[in-house]
C-alpha positions as CSV (number, residue, x, y, z in Angstrom):
1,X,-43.9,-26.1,-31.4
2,X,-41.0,-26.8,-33.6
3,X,-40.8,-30.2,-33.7
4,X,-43.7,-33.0,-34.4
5,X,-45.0,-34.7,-31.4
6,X,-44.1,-37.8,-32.3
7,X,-41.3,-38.1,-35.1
8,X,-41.4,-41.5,-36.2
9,X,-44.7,-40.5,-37.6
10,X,-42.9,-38.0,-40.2
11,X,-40.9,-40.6,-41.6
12,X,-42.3,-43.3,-44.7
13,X,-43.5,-46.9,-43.7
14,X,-40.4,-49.0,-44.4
15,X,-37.7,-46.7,-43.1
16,X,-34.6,-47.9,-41.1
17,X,-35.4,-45.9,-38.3
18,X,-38.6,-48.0,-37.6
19,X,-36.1,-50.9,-37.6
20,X,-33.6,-48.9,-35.1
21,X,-36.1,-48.0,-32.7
22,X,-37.5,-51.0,-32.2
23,X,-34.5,-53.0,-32.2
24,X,-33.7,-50.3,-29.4
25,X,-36.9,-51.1,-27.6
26,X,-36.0,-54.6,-27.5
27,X,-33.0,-54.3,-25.8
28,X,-32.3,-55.2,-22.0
29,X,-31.4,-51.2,-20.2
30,X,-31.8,-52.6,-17.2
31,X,-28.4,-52.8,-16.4
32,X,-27.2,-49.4,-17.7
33,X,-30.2,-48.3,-15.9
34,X,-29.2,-49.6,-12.4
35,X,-25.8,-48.7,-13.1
36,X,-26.8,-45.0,-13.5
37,X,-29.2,-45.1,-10.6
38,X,-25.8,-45.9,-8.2
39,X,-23.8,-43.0,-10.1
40,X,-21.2,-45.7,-11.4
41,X,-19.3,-45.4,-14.2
């Protein structure tokens, strides 16, 4: 395996991609989602 299982875990407390990722997590896909499900573009 060349990469870590889970790579936040690599990464200091404090780091911006903590922020990122859960500002990411936080955000309503649902739309993009559905729009992908229907092949739309």
């Amino acid at each position: 395996m060349l990469l870590p299982a889970a790579l936040l875990g690599c990464l200091p407390e404090g780091h911006s991609a903590y922020f990122i990722n859960d500002t990411f997590d936080a955000l309503d896909r649902s739309a993009f989602y559905a729009s992908a499900r229907n092949g739309d573009k």
